[in-house]
N, C-alpha and C positions, 0 to 999 in steps of 0.2 A: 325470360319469364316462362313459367310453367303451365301447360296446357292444362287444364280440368282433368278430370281420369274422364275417361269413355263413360257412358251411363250401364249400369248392369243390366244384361240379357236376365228376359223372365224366364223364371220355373216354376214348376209345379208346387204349390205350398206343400205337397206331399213330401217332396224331398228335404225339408228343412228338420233341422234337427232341433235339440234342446237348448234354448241361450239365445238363438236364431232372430235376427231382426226382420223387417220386410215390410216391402208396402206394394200392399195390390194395385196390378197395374190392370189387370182384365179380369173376366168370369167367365169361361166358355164350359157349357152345358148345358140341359134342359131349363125350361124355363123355372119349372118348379123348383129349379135346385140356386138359379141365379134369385129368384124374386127370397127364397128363403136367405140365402146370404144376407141381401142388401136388407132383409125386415130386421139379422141381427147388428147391423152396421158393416156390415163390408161389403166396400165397394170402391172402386178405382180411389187412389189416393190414401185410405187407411192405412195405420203405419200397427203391424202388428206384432207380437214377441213369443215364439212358441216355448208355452211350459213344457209341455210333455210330447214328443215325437211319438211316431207311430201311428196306430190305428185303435180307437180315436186319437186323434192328438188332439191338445190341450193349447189355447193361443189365448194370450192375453190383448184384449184393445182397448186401451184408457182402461181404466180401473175396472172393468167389466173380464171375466176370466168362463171360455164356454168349452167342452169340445166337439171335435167334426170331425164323422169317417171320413173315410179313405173318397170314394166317391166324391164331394165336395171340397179335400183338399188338394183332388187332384182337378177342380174344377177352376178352381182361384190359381191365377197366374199372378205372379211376386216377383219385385226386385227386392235382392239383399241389400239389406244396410248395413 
């Protein structure tokens, strides 16, 4: 019988490219930048899909489509899907 795969190490949603799946596992930064996430829905457990990489990049979650500098994407820790 086959083992599960290992769970995926977070990274920085900064690093995620275009096509890119993910789901935030943490938020670490200032407060103003974590309570800003969580008012537009992210937050541990969202499952996200980035449109556009870079700076801003562009993430889509449920039907809802925003972007976010660099700052904040390097704020949101992510496991790839």
């Amino acid at each position: 019988m086959n083992a599960p795969p290992p769970p995926a190490s977070p990274v920085r949603a900064a690093s995620l490219s275009r096509g890119d799946r993910a789901r935030v596992s943490a938020i670490e930064g200032r407060a103003a930048i974590v309570e800003r996430l969580a008012a537009v829905g992210l937050v541990p457990g969202t499952h996200l899909v980035v449109v556009r990489g870079g700076s801003p990049m562009a993430i889509a979650v449920g039907a809802s489509r925003f972007g976010i500098g660099r700052e904040w994407a390097e704020a949101l820790l992510v496991e790839r899907r």
